[in-house]
C-alpha positions as CSV (number, residue, x, y, z in Angstrom):
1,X,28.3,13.3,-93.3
2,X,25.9,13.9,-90.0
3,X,27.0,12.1,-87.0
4,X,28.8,11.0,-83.8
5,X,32.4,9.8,-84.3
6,X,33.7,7.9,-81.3
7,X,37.4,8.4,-80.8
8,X,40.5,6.5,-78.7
9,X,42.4,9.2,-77.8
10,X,46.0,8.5,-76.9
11,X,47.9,10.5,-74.0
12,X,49.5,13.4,-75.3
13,X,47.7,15.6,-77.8
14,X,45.1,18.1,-76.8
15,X,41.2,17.5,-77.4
16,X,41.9,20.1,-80.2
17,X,44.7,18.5,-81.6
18,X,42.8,15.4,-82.4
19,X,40.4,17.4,-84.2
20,X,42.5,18.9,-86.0
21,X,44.0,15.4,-87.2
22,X,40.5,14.0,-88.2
23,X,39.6,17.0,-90.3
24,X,42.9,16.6,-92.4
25,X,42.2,13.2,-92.9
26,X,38.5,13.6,-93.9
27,X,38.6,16.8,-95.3
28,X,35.8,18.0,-93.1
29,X,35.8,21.5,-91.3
30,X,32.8,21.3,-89.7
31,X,34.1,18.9,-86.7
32,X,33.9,19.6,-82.9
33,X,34.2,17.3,-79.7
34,X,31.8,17.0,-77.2
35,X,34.4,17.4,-73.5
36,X,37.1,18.0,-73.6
37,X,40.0,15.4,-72.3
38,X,43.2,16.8,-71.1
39,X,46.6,16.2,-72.5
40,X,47.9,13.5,-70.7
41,X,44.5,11.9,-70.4
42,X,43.9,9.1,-73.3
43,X,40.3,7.3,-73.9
44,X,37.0,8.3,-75.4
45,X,36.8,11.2,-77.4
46,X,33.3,12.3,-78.8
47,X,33.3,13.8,-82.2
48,X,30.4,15.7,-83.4
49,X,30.3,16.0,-87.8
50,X,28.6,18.1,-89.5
51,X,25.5,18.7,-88.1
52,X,25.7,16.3,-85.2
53,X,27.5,19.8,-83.9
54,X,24.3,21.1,-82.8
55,X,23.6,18.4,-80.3
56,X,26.9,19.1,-78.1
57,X,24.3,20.6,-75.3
58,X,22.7,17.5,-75.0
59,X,25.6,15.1,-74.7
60,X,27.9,16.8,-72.6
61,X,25.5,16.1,-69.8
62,X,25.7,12.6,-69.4
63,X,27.9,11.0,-67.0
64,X,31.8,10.2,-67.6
65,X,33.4,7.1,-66.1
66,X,37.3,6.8,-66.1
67,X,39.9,4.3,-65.2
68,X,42.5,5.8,-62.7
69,X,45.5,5.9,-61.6
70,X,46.8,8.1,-58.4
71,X,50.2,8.3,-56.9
72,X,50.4,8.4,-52.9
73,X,52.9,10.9,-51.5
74,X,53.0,13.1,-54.3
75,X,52.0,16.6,-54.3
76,X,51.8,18.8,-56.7
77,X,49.7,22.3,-57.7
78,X,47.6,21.1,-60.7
79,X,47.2,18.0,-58.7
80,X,48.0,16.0,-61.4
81,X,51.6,14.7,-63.1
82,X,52.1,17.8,-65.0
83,X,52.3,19.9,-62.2
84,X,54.6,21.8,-60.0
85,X,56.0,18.7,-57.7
86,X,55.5,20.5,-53.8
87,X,56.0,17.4,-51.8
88,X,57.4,13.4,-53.1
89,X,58.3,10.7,-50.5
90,X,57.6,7.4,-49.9
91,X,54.7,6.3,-48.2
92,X,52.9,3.0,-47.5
93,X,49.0,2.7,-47.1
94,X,47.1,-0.5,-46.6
95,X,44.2,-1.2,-49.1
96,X,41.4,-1.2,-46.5
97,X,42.6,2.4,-45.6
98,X,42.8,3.4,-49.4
99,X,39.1,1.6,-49.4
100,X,37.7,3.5,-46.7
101,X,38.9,7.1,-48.2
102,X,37.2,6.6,-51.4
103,X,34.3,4.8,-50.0
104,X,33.9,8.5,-47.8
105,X,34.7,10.5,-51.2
106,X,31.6,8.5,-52.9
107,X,28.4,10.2,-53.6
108,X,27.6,13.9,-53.9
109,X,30.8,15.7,-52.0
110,X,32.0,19.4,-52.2
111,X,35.9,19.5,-53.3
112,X,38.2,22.4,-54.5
113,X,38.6,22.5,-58.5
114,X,41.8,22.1,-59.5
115,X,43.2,25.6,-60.2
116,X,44.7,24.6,-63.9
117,X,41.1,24.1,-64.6
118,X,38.5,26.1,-67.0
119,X,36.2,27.1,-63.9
120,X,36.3,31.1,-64.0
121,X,36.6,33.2,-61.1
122,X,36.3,36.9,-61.6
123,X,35.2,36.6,-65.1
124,X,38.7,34.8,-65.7
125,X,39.1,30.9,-66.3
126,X,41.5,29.7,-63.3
127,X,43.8,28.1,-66.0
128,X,44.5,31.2,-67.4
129,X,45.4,32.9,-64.1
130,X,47.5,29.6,-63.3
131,X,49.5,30.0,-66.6
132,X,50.7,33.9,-66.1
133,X,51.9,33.0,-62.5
134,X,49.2,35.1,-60.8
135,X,48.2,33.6,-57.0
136,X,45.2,32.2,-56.4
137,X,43.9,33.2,-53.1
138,X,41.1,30.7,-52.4
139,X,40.0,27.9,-55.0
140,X,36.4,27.3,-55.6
141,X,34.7,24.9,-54.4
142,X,31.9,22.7,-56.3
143,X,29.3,20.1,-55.8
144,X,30.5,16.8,-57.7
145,X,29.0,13.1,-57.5
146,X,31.3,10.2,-58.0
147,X,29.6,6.6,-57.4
148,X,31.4,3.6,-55.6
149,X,34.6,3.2,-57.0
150,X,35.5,-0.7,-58.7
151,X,38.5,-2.6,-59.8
152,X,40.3,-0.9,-56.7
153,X,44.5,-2.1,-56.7
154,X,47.0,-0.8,-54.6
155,X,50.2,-1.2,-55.0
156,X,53.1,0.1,-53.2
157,X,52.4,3.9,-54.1
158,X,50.1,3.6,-57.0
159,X,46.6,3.4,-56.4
160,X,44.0,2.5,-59.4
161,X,40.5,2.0,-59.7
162,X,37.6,2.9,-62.0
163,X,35.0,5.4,-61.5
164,X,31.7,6.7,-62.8
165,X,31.0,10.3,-62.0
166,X,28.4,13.3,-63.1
167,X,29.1,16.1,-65.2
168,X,31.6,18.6,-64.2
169,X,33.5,16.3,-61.3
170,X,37.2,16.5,-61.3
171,X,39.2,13.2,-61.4
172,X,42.1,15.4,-60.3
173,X,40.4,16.7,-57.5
174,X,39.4,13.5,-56.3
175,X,42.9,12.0,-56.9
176,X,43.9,15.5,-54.3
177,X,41.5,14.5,-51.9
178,X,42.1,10.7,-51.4
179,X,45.5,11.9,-50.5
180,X,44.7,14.1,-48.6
181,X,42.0,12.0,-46.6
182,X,45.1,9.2,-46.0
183,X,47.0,11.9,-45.0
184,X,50.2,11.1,-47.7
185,X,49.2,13.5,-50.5
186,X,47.9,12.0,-53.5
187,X,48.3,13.5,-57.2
188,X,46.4,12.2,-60.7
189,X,49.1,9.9,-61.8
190,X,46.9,8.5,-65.9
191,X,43.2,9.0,-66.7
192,X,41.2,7.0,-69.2
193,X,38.3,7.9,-70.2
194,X,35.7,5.3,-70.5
195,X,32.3,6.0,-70.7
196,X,31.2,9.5,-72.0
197,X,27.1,8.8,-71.7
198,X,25.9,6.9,-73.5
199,X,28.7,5.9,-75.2
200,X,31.8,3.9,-74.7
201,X,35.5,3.5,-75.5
202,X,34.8,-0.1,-76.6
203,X,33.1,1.0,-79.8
204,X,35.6,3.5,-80.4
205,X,38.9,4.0,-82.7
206,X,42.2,5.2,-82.8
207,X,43.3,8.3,-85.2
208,X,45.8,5.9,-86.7
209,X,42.9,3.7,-87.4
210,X,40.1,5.7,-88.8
211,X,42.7,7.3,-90.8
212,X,44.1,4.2,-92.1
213,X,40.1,2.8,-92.6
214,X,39.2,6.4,-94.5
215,X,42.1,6.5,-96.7
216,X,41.8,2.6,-98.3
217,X,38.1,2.5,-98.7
218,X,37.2,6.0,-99.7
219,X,34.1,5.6,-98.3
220,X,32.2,8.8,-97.1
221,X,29.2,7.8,-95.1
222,X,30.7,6.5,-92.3
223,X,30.3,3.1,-92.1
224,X,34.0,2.5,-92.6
225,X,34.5,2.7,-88.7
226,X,31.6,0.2,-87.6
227,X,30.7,0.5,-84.0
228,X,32.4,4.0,-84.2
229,X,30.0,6.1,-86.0
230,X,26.6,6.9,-85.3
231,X,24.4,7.9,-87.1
232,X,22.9,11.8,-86.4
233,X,19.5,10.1,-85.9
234,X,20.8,7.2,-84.0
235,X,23.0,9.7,-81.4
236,X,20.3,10.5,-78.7
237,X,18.8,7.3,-77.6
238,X,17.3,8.8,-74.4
239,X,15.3,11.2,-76.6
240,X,11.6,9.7,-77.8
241,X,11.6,9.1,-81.2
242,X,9.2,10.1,-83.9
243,X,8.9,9.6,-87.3
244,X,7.7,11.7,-90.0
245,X,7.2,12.5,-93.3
246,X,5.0,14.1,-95.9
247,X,3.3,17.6,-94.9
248,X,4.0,16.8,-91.7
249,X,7.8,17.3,-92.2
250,X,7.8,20.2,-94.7
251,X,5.5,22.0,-91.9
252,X,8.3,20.6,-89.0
253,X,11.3,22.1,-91.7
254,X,9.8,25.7,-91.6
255,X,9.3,26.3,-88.1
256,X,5.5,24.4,-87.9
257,X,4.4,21.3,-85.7
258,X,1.3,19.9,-87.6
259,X,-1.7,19.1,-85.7
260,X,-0.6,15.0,-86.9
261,X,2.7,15.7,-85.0
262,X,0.8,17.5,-82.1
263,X,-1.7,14.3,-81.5
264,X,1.6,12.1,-80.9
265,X,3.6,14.7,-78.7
266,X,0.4,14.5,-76.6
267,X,1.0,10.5,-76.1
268,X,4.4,11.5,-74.0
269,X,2.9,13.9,-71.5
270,X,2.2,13.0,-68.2
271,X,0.4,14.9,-65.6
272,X,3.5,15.6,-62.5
273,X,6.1,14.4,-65.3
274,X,8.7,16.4,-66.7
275,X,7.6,15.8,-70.5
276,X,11.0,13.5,-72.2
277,X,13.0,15.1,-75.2
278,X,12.0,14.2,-78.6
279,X,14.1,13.9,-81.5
280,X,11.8,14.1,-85.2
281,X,13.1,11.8,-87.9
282,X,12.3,11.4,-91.8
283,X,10.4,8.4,-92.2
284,X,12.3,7.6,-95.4
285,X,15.8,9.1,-95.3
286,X,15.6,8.0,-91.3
287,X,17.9,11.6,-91.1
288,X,17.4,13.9,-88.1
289,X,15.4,16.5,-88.9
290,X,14.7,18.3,-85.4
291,X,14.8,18.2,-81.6
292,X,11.8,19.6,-79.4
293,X,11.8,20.0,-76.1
294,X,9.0,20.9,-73.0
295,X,9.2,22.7,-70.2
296,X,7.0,21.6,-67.4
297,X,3.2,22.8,-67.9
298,X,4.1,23.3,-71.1
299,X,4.2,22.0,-74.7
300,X,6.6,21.0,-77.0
301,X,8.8,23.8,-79.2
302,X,11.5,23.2,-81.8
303,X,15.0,23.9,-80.0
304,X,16.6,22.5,-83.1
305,X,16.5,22.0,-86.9
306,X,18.8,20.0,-89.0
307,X,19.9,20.5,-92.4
308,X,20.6,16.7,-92.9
């Protein structure tokens, strides 16, 4: 099995918990997770099997969206629920002021991580500091887009809304900010993931339920799970595709791009274009077989060659 299993993870378990679940239940070692969601978040999980855990580079950089939740008045040091509380009161803030602070937070803004975060400092990861007590002079700060927020309610303390955001932005340091912006305080109150580019929580399924689905079919290519799995070859739909077989692939398999394979690479580069990713399939067994990639005023290599 060489794919992309989409997974609803619930609030509680670490990103390396759930992991550890689905191997039991498939008997699979070689399983990995493309970002990682903290404990109490829940939502989309991305599970790479087998080989699919060669392409974790090229999905963690897609964009993340989440549905949100953030508590006004609260403070706390991990700015998020599991935290040291340093400040709780009451506070009332109108939704056209709760509007305006995030519609200021949207775009491409410089915040402070959140020091129980995995950003190092010193060679250290912050989290790691955070955990043996050890004080944190100054966080760092980092460049993070978030678009317009949607779906915004407010109500009484609790704020939600939904948000799409780029690589490496911290929900928890956005739920800091708006607080701080309204001038209350504001911690991360529940996080659900979304959308982990390109794909969705609405094609994915619970531990309980892939287990259940694995268990009473006994099937072992996947297909059990429906919207859930994708196929290795079917996991990078930004990348070109290109089919091949014959010489052609045996050439591809040991390190070779034919002159065949060389003709159609040509068709994708553009003079002043960056050339686009290109993922090789097996015209019959339609299984992954490699990635190539280009720099700019360059041609295609082989980054990546599957054993499917």
């Amino acid at each position: 099995m060489n794919g992309v299993l989409l997974v609803d993870k619930a609030s509680g378990p670490t990103s390396h918990d759930v992991v550890h679940q689905v191997r039991k239940a498939l008997g699979i070692r070689g399983i990995g997770h493309a970002g990682t969601l903290d404990p109490m978040a829940s939502g989309l999980l991305v599970l790479l099997v087998g080989e699919a855990t060669k392409i974790s580079d090229y999905i963690l950089n897609g964009d993340k969206a989440y549905q949100v939740g953030v508590r006004l008045g609260l403070r706390t040091d991990s700015y998020d629920l599991t935290g040291e509380v340093l400040e709780d009161r009451d506070v009332s803030v109108s939704e056209t002021a709760v509007r305006e602070a995030l519609a200021s937070l949207t775009g491409e803004i410089e915040l402070e991580v959140p020091k129980h975060s995995a950003v190092k400092v010193d060679g250290r990861k912050l989290y790691e500091r955070a955990h043996r007590g050890e004080t944190i002079e100054a966080l760092p700060r980092r460049v993070m887009r978030f678009d317009a927020p949607t779906e915004l309610r407010v109500q009484g303390r609790e704020v939600s809304f939904h948000v799409q955001c780029s690589k490496g932005s911290y929900i928890r340091a956005l739920a800091h900010a708006l607080g701080e912006k309204l001038g209350v305080g504001g911690t991360l109150s529940s996080l659900r993931r979304t959308l982990s580019a390109p794909f969705e929580l609405a094609d994915a399924v619970s531990v309980p339920a892939l287990t259940e689905a694995w268990e009473a079919r006994q099937q072992r290519d996947g297909r059990v799970w429906g919207s859930a799995w994708i196929r290795l070859a079917d996991a990078l739909p930004g990348f070109r595709r290109v089919d091949l077989d014959g010489q052609d692939a045996y050439l591809l398999r040991n390190g070779q791009i034919s002159r065949s394979l060389q003709a159609e690479l040509l068709r994708f580069i553009q003079v002043g274009e960056a050339p686009p990713p290109v993922r090789v399939v097996h015209r019959e067994s339609k299984e992954l077989m490699a990635i190539l990639l280009a720099e700019p005023g360059q041609f295609y290599r082989i980054r990546r060659v599957f054993n499917a």
